[in-house]
Structures are given as structure tokens and as C-alpha cells.
C-alpha positions in Angstrom: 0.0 0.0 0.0 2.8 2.5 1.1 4.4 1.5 -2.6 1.6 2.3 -4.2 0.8 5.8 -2.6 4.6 7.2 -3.0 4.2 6.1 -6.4 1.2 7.9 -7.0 2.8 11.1 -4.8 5.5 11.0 -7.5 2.9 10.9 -10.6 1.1 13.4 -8.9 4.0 15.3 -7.8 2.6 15.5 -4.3 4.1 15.5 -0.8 3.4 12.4 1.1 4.1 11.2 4.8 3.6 7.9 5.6 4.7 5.6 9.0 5.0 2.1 9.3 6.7 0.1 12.3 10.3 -1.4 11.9 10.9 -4.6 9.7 7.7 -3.7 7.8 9.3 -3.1 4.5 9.0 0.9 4.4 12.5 1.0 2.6 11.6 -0.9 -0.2 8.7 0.7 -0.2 9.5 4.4 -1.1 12.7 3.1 -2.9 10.9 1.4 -5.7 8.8 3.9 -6.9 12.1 6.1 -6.4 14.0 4.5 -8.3 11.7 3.8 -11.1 10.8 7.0 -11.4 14.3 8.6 -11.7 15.2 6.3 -14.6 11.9 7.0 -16.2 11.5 10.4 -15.9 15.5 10.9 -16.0 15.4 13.3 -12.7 17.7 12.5 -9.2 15.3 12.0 -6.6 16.9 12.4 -3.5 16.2 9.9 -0.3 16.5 11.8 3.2 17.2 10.0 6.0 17.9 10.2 9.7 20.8 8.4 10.3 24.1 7.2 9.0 23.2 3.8 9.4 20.3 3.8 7.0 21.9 5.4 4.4 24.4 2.6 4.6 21.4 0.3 4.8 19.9 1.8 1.8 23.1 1.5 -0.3 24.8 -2.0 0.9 21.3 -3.8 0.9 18.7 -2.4 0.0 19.2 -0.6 -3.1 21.3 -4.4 -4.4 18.1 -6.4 -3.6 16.1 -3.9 -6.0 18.6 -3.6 -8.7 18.6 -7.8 -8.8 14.8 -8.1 -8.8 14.1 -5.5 -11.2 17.1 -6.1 -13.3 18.0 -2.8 -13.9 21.0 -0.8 -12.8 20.7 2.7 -11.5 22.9 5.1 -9.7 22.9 5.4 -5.9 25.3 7.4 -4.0 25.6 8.9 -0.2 26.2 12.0 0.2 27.6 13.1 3.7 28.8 16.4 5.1 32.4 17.1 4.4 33.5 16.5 7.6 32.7 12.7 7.1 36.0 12.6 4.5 39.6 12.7 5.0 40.9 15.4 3.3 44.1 14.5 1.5 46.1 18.0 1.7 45.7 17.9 5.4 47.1 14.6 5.7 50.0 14.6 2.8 50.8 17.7 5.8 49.7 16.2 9.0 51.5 12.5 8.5 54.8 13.8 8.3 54.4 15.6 11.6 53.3 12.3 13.5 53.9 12.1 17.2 53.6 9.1 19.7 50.0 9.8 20.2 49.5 9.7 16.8 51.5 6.9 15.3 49.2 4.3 15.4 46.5 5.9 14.0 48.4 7.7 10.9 49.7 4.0 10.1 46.3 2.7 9.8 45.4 5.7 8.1 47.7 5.1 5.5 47.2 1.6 5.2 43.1 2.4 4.6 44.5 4.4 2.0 46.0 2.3 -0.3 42.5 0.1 0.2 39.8 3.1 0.1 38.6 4.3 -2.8 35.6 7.0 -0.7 37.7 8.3 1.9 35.2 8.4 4.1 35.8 7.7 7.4 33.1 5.3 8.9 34.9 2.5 7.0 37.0 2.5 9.9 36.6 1.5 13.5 37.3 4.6 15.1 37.1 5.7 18.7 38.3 7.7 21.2 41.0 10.0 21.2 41.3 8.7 17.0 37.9 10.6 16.2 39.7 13.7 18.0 42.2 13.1 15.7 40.1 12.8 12.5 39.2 16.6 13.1 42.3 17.3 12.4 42.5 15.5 9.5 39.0 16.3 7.9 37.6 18.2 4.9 35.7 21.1 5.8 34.7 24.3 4.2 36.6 26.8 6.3 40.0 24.8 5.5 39.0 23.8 1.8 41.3 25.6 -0.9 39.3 24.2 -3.6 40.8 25.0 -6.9 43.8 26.0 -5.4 44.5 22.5 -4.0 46.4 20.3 -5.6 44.6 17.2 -5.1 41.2 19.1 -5.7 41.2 17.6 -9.1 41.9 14.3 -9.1 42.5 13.0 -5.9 40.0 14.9 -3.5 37.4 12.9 -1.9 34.7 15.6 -1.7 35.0 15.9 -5.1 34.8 12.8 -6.6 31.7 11.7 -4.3 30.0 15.3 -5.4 30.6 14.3 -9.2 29.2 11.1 -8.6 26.4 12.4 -6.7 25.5 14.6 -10.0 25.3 11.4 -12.1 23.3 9.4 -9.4 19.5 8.8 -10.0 19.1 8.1 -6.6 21.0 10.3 -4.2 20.7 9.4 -0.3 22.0 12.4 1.9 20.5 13.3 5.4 18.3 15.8 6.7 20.8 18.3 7.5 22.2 18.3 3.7 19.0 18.2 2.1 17.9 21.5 3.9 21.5 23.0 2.8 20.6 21.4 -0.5 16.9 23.4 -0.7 18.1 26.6 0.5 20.6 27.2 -2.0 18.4 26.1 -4.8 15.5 28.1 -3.6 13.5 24.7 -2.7 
């Protein structure tokens, strides 16, 4: 039922809210109609969410069990705040400058390296004093050179996962973003 009134919300282009109780389905529910109607009508829709950990349900699980059943492929991408990247100028800087409190860490660091290809920094089992750390070590818009930076081309996190977000039909982001997203598109 839920499927079939976000589907009719999108044909409609209506505003719908609907609640359903954990492990009923709601997921698949909205992302169906989602995602069929960004590769028919060729427009992103973007997918809100609360929490980290749904967006990475979305992605990891979710949005594979759809793409097998209906046998198509579409885009899907997370988009989180800058601050959820490592940002590469700050640590070709930083990791030279390692101290004893810090060792460990920038060796892992550089090991996830060589293996991540998002930068992003919940693929790692961070706690304590690390995440302290990782604010050193983050993107973020007051430290950001953009064009000026030599790894803003090629090699900067933000940036590839913003470029990939443009091609995306279905872009999950939380609530946060999407607000920043509709106030500087007048939305």
C-alpha cells in the first residue's frame, strides 16, 4: 500500500508522509517507486534519511536487492557532510608531523589508504582519542582551498563523491544536507 501511494505522490507530484513500524518493508517501499521514477522520468530523486546507518542500509542492501529483482542498474550514491572525508592535503601535511600519540593511527590511516577508494571515514573502527584526531585530518569548508589545492582535481574525496552524486538517479543524503541542498536552490 505504502508502494503504491509514493508512487502515486510521484505521478502526482505531491508531498506524502507515511509511517510504518520497523521490519515492515518501508524502505523498499519508497525506494521502488524512487527508483523507477528517476530512470523514467531521468530526474535524481533524493532519499532523506535520519541516520548514518540507514543510508548505509539503503546503499549495501537495499538498493542491491532492488537492482537484482528488477534487473536494472541505477545510480545510488551517499552524500555526507564534508567532515565525514579525509581530506588529502591535510594529511600529505599532518603524516609527516606524526607524534607518539599519533603513530598508530596515521599508520592505519595510511594503510586504509591504499585500500579506500571513498575516503570516508566510517569504513574504519574509530574511537576515542582517533575521532579527536580525524578533526584534524577532515575536509571542511573553512579549510577547503578548492581549486587552489592540488589534489582538488583528481585525488580529492569531496569531489569525486559530489561528481558522482550529479550522475546518481538516486541520491541518499541526510536531513541536515537536504535543507542546505533546498536553501541554495531556492526549494
Amino acid at each position: 500500500k505504502m508502494s503504491e501511494l509514493v508512487t502515486t505522490a510521484f505521478n502526482k507530484k505531491q508531498a506524502l508522509l507515511a509511517e510504518a513500524g520497523t521490519g515492515t518493508g518501508k524502505s523498499l517501499a519508497y525506494l521502488l517507486p524512487a527508483a523507477l521514477w528517476a530512470k523514467g522520468s531521468k530526474q535524481q530523486v533524493l532519499i532523506s534519511t535520519n541516520t548514518i546507518n540507514l543510508q548505509e542500509q539503503l546503499l549495501n542492501k537495499d538498493i542491491p536487492l532492488l537492482r537484482q529483482q528488477l534487473g536494472e542498474n541505477f545510480g545510488a550514491v551517499v552524500l555526507k557532510g564534508r567532515s565525514n572525508y579525509l581530506c588529502l592535503r591535510k594529511w600529505q601535511t599532518l603524516r609527516h608531523q606524526a607524534g607518539i600519540d599519533t603513530l598508530a593511527l596515521y599508520l592505519r590511516l595510511a594503510h586504509w589508504l591504499r585500500l579506500s577508494s571513498t575516503g570516508d571515514f566510517s569504513e574504519l573502527n574509530l574511537w576515542g582519542q582517533e575521532l579527536e584526531h580525524m578533526q584534524e585530518l577532515n575536509a571542511t569548508s573553512e579549510t577547503c582551498v578548492n581549486f587552489n589545492c592540488k589534489m582538488q582535481r583528481s585525488h580529492c574525496f569531496v569531489s569525486k563523491i559530489r561528481k558522482q552524486a550529479q550522475q546518481a538517479d538516486l541520491l541518499i543524503l541526510n536531513h541536515s544536507l537536504l535543507v542546505t541542498a533546498a536553501q541554495l536552490t531556492g526549494g
